[in-house]
ROSE-4610 file (N, C-alpha, C; in Angstrom, 1 decimal, always signed):
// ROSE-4610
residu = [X/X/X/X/X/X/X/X/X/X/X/X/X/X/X/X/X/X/X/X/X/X/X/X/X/X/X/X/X/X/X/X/X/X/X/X/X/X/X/X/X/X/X/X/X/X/X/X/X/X/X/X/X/X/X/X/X/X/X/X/X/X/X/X/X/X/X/X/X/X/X/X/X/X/X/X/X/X/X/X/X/X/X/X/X/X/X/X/X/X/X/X/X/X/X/X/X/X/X/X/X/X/X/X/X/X/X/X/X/X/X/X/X/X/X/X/X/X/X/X/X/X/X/X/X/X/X/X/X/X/X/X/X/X/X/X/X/X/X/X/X/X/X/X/X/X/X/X/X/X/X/X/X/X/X/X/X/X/X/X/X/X/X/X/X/X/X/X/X/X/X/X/X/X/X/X/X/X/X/X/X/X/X/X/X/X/X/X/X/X/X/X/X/X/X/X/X/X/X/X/X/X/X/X/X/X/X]
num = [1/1/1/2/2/2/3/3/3/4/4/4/5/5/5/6/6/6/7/7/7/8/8/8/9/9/9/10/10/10/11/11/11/12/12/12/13/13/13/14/14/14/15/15/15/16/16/16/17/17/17/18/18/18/19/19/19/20/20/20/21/21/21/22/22/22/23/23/23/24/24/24/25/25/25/26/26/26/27/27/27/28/28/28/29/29/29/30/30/30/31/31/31/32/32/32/33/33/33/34/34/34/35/35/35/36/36/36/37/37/37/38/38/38/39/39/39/40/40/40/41/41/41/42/42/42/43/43/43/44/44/44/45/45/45/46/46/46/47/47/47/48/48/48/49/49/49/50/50/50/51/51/51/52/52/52/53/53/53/54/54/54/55/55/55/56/56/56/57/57/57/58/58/58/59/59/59/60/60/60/61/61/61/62/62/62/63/63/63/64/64/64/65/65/65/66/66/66/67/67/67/68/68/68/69/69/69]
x = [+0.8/+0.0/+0.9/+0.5/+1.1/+1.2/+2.3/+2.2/+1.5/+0.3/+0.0/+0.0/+0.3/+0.4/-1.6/-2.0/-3.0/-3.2/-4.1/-3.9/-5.3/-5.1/-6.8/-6.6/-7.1/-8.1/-8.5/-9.0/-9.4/-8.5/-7.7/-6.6/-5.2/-4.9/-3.9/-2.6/-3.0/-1.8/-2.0/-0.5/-0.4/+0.4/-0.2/+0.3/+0.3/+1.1/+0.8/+0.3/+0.1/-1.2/-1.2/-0.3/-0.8/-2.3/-2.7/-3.5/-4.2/-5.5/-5.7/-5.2/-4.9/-4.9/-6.1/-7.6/-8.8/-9.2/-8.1/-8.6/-8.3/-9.2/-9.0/-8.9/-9.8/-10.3/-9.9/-9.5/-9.1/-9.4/-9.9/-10.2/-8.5/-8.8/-7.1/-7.0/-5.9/-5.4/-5.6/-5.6/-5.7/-7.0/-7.8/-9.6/-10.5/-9.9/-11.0/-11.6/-11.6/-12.0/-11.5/-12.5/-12.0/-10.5/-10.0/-8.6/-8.7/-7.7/-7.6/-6.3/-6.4/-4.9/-4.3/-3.5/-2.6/-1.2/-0.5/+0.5/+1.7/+2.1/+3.5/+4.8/+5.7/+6.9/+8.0/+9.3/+10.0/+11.6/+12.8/+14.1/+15.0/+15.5/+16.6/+17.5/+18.5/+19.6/+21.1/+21.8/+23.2/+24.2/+24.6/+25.3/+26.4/+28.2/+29.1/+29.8/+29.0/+28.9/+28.0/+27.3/+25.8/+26.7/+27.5/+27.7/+27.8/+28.4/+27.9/+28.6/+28.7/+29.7/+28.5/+28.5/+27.7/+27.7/+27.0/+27.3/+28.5/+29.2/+30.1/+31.7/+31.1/+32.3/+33.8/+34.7/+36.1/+37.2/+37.7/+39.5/+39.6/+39.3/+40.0/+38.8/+37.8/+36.7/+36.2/+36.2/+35.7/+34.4/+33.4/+32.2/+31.0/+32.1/+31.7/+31.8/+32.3/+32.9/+33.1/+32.4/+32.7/+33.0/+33.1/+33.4/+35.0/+35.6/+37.3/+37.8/+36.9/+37.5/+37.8]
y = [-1.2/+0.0/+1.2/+1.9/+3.5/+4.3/+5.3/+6.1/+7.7/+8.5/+9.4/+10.3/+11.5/+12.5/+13.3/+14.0/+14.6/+15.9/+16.7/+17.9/+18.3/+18.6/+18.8/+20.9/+21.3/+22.8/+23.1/+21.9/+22.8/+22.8/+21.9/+22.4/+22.6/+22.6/+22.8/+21.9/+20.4/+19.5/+19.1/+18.2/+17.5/+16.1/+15.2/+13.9/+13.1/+11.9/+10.7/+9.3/+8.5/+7.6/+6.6/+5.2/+4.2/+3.6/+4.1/+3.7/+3.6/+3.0/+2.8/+3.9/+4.3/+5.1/+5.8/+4.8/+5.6/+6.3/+6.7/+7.1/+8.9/+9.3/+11.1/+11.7/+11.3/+12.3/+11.1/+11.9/+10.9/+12.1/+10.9/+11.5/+12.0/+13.5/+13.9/+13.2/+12.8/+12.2/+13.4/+14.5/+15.2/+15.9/+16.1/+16.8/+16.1/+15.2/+14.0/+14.4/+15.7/+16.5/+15.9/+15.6/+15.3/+15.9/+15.0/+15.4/+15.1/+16.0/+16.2/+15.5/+14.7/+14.2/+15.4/+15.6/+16.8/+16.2/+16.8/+16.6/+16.5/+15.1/+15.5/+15.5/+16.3/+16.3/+15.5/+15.0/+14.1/+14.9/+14.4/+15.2/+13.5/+13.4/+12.5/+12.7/+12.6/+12.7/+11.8/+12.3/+11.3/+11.3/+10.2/+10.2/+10.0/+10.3/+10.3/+8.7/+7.8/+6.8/+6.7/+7.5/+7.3/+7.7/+7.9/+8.3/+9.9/+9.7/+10.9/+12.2/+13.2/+14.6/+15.4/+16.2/+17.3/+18.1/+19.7/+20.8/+21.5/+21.3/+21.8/+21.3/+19.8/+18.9/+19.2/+18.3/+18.4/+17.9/+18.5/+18.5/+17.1/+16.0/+14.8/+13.9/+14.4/+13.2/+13.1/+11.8/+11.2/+11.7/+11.8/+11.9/+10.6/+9.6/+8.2/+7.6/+8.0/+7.3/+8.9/+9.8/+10.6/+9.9/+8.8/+8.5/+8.1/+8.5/+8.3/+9.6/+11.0/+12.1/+12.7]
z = [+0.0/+0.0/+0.0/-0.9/-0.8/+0.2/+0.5/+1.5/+1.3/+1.7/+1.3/+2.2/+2.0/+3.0/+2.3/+4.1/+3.7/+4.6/+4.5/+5.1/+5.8/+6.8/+7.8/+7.6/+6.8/+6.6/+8.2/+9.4/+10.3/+11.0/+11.4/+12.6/+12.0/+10.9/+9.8/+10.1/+10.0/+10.6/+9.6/+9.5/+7.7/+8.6/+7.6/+8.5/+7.1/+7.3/+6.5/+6.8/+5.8/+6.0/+4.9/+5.3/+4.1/+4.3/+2.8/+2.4/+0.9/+0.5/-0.7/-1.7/-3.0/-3.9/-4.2/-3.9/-4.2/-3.5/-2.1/-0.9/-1.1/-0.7/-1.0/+0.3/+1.4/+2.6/+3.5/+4.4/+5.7/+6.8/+7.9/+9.1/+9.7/+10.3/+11.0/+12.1/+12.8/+13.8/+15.1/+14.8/+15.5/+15.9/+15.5/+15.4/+14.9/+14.2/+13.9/+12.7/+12.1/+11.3/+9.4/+8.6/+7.3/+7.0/+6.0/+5.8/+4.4/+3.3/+1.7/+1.6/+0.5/+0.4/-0.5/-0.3/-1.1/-1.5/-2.6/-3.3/-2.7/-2.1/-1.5/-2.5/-2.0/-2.5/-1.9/-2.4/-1.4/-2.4/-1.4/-2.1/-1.7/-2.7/-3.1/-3.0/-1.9/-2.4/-2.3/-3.0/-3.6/-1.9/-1.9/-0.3/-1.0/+0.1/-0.9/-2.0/-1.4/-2.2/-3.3/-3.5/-4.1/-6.0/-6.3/-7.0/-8.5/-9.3/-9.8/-9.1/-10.7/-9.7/-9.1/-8.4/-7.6/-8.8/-8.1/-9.0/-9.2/-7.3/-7.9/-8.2/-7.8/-8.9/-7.7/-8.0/-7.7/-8.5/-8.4/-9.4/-10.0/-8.9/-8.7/-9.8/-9.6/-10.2/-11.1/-12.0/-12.8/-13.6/-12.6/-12.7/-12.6/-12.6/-12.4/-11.0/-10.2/-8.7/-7.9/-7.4/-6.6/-5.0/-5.1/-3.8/-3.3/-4.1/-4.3/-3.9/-4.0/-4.1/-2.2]
């Protein structure tokens, strides 16, 4: 099951919630009050093994193995 983040309008808390995809409104954990699933965003990022140069790159690297540098 999917993980969805949703957003309660009356007490303005934003929480997440596996559940169905068909699922739109969920009760808040906090007011009990209907809740909107809203558009989450998420950030990925490269750890220094993760490969690949950054933006701002160094002297030493490949572009293939930033983890040598």
């Amino acid at each position: 099951m999917p993980l969805y983040e949703f957003y309660c309008a009356q007490c303005k808390t934003k929480f997440e919630e596996l559940c169905a995809a068909s699922r739109e409104t969920l009760s808040c954990p906090e007011c009990a009050a209907e809740s909107k699933r809203v558009l989450s965003t998420f950030r990925a990022g490269r750890g220094a093994a993760g490969g690949g140069a950054s933006s701002g790159g160094c002297s030493g690297c490949s572009g293939k193995n930033c983890g040598s540098c």
